[in-house]
Backbone as CSV, one residue per row, in Angstrom:
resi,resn,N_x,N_y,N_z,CA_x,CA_y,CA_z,C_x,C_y,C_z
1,UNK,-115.625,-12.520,40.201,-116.502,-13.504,39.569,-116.255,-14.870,40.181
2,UNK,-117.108,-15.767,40.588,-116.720,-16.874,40.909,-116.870,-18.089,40.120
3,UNK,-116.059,-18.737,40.647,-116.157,-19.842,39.561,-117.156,-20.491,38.608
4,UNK,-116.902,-20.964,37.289,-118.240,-21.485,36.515,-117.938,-22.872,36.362
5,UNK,-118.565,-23.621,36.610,-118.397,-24.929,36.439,-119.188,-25.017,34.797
6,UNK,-118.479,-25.488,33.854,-119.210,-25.348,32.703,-119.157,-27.570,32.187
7,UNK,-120.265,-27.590,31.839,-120.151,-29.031,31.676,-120.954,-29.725,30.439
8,UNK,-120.618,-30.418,29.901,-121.876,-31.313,28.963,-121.382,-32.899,28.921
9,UNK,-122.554,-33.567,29.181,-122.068,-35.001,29.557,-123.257,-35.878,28.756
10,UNK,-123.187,-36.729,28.400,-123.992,-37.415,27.585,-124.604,-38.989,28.657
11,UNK,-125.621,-39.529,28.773,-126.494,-40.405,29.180,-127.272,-41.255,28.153
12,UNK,-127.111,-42.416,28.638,-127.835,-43.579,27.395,-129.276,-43.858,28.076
13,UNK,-129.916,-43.820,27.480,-131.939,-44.122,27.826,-131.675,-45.641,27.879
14,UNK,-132.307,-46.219,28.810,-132.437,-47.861,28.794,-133.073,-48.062,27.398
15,UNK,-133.233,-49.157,26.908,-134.265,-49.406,25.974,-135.386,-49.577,26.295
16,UNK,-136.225,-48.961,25.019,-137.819,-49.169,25.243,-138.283,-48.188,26.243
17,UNK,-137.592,-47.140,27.071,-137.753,-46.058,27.548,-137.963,-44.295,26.663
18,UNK,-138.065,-44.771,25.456,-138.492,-43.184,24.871,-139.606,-42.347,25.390
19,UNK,-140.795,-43.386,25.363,-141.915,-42.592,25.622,-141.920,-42.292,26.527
20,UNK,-141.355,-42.823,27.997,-141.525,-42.027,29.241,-139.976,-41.020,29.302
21,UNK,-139.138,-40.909,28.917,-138.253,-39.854,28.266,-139.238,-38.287,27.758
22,UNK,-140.311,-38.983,26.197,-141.024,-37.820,26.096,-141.719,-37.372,27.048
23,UNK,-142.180,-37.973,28.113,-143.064,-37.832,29.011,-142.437,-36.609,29.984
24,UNK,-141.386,-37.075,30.261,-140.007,-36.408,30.937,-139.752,-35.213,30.964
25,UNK,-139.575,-35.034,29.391,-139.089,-33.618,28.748,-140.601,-32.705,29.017
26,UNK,-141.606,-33.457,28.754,-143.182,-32.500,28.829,-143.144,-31.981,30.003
27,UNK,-143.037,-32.926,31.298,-143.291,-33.091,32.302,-141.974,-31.295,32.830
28,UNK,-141.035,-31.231,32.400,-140.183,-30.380,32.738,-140.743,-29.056,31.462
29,UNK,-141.111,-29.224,30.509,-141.556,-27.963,29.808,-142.994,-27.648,30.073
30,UNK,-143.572,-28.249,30.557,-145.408,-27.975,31.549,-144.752,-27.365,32.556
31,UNK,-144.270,-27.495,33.429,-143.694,-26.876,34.388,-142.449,-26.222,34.819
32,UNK,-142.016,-25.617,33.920,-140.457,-24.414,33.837,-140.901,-23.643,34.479
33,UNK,-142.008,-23.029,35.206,-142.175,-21.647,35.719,-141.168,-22.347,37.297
34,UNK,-141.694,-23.811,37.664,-141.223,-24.238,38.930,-139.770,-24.811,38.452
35,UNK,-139.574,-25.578,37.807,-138.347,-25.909,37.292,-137.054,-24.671,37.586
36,UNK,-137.583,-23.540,37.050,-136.342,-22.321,37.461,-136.382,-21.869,38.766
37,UNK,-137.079,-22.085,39.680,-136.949,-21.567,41.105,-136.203,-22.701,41.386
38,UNK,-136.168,-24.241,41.125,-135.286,-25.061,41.679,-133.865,-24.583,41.346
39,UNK,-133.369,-24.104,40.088,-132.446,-24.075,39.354,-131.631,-22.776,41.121
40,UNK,-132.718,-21.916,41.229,-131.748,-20.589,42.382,-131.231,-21.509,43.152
41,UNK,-131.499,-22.736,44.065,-130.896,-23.209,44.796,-129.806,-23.788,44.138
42,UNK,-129.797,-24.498,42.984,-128.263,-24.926,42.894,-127.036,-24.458,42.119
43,UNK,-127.797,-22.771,42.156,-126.664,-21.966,41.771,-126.949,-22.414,39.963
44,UNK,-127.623,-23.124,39.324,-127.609,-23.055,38.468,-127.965,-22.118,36.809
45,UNK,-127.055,-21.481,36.627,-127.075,-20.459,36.074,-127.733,-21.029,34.187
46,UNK,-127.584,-22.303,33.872,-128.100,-22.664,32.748,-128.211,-23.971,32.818
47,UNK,-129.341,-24.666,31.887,-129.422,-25.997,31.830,-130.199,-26.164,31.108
48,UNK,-129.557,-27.053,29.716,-130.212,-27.501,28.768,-130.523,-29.530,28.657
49,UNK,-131.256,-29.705,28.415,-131.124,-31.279,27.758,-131.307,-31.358,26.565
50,UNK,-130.517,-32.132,25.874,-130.418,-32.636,24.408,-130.811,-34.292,24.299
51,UNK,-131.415,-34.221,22.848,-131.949,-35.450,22.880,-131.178,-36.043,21.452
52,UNK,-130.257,-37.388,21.255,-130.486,-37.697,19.571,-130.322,-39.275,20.039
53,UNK,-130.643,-39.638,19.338,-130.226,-41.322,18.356,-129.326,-41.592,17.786
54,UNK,-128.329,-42.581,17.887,-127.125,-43.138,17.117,-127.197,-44.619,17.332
55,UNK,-127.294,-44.793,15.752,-126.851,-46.513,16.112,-127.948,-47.040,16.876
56,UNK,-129.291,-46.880,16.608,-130.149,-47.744,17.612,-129.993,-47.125,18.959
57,UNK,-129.563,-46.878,19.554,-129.356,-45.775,20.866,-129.496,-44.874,21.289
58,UNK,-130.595,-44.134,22.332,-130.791,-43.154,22.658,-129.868,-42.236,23.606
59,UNK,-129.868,-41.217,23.569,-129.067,-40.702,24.563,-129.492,-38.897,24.959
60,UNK,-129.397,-38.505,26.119,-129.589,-37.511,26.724,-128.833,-37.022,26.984
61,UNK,-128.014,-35.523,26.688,-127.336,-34.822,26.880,-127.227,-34.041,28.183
62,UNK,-126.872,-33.600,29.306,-126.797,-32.103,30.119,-126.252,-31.579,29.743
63,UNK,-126.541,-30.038,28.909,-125.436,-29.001,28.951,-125.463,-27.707,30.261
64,UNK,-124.753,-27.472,31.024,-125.100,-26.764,31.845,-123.702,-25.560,32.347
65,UNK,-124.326,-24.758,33.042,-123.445,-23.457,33.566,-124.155,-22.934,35.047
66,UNK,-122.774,-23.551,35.954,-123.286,-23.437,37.511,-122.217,-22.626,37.926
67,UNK,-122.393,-22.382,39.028,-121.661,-21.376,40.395,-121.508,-22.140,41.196
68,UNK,-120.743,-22.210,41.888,-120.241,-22.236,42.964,-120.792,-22.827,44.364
69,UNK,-121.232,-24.020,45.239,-121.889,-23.996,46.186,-123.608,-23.607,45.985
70,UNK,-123.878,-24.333,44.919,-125.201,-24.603,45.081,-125.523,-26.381,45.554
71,UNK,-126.976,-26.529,46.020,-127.298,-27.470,46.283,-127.361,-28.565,45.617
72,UNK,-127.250,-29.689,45.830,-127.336,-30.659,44.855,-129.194,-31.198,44.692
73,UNK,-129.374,-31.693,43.546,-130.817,-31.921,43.100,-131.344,-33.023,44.006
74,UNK,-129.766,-34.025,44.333,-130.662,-34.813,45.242,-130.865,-34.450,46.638
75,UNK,-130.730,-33.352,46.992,-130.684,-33.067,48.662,-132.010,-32.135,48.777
76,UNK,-132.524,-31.414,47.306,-133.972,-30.837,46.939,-134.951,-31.609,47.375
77,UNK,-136.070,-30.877,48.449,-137.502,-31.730,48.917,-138.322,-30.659,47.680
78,UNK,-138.397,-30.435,46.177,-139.040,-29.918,45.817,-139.549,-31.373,45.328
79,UNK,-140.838,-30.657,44.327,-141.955,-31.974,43.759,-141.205,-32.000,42.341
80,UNK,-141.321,-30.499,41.773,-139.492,-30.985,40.527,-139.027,-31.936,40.411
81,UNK,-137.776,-31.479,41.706,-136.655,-32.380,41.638,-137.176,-33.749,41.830
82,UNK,-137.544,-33.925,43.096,-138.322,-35.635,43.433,-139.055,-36.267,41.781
83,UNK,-140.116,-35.570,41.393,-140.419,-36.073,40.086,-139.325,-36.352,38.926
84,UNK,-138.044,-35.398,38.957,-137.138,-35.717,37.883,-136.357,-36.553,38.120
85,UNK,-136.053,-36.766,39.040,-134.935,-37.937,39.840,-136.043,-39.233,39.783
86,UNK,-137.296,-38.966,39.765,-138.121,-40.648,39.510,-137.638,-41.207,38.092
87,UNK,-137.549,-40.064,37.036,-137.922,-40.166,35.707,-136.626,-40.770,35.383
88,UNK,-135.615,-40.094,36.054,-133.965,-40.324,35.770,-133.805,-41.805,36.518
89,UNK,-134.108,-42.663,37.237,-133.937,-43.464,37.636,-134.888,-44.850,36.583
90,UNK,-136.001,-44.246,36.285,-136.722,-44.943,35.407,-136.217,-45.077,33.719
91,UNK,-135.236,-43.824,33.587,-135.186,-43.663,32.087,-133.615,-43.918,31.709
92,UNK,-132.625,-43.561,32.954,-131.040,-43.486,32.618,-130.568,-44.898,32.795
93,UNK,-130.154,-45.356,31.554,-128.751,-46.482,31.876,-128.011,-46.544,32.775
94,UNK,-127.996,-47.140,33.991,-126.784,-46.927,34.763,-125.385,-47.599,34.537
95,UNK,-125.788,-48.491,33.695,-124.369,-49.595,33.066,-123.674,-48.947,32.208
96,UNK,-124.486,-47.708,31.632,-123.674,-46.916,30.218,-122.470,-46.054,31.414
97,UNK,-121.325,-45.801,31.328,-121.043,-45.082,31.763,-121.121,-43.864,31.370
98,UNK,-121.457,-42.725,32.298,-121.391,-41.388,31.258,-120.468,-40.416,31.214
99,UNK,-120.227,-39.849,29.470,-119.327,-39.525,28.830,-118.950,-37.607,29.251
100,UNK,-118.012,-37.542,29.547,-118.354,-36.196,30.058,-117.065,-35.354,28.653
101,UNK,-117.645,-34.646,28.692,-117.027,-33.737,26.966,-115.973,-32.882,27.548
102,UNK,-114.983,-32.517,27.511,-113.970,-32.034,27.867,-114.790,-30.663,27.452
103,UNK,-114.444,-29.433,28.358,-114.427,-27.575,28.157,-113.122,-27.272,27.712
104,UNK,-113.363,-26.824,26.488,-112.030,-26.155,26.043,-111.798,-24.776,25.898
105,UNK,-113.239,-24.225,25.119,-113.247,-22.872,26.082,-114.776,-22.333,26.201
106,UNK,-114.359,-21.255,26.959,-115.878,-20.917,27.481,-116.194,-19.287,26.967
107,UNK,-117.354,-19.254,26.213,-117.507,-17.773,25.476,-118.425,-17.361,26.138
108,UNK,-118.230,-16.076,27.255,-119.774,-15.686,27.448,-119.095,-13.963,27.894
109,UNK,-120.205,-13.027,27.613,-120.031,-12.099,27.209,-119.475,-11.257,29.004
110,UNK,-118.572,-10.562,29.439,-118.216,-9.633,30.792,-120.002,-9.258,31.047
111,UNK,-120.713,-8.928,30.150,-122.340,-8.156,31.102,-123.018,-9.531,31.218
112,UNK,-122.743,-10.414,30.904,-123.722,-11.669,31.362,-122.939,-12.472,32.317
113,UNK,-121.872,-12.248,32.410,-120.887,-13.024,33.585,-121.575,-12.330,35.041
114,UNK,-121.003,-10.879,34.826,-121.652,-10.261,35.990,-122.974,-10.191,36.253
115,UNK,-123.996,-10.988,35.833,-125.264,-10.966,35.993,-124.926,-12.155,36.553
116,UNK,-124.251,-13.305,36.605,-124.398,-14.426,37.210,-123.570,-14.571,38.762
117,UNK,-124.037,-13.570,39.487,-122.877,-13.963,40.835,-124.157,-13.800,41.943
């Protein structure tokens, strides 16, 4: 089995950026059929985004489960990636630093491990 990089990291929305956030999330659930062919190149075996509010503050979650030597999103000439990396540049705080959640452990079943190599 090779390695899983297992991760969840949290991101602050600039302000006054929700609606193109919702725009964001549409923009990636209108188009998941293409969204998951990007995912084969970077080995990415899962990827969720989470959305909540605290304190006046928005924030965007990645939860994700990768392999090993996949590509990175920014080295992708897909219309995807290029469109999500616009949205992420338009929508992510870069002053927030982001919070990455410690893995303490990882539950996933021996027949779904071996489906991921």
């Amino acid at each position: 089995m090779n390695q899983l990089n297992v991760e969840l990291t949290r991101f602050r929305v600039k302000v006054g950026k929700s609606k193109q956030v919702d725009e964001w999330m549409a923009f990636l659930n209108k188009h998941m059929d293409d969204v998951l062919v990007t995912l084969e190149g970077e080995k990415m075996y899962i990827e969720s985004i989470l959305r909540e509010k605290v304190d006046g503050h928005e924030y965007l979650y990645w939860y994700s489960i990768q392999g090993e030597g996949g590509i990175e999103v920014e080295e992708s000439n897909h219309y995807i990636d290029k469109k999500h990396l616009e949205y992420w540049e338009e929508c992510i705080d870069e002053e927030y630093k982001p919070v990455d959640l410690t893995t303490e452990v990882v539950m996933i079943p021996n027949r779904i491990q071996q489906q991921m190599n």
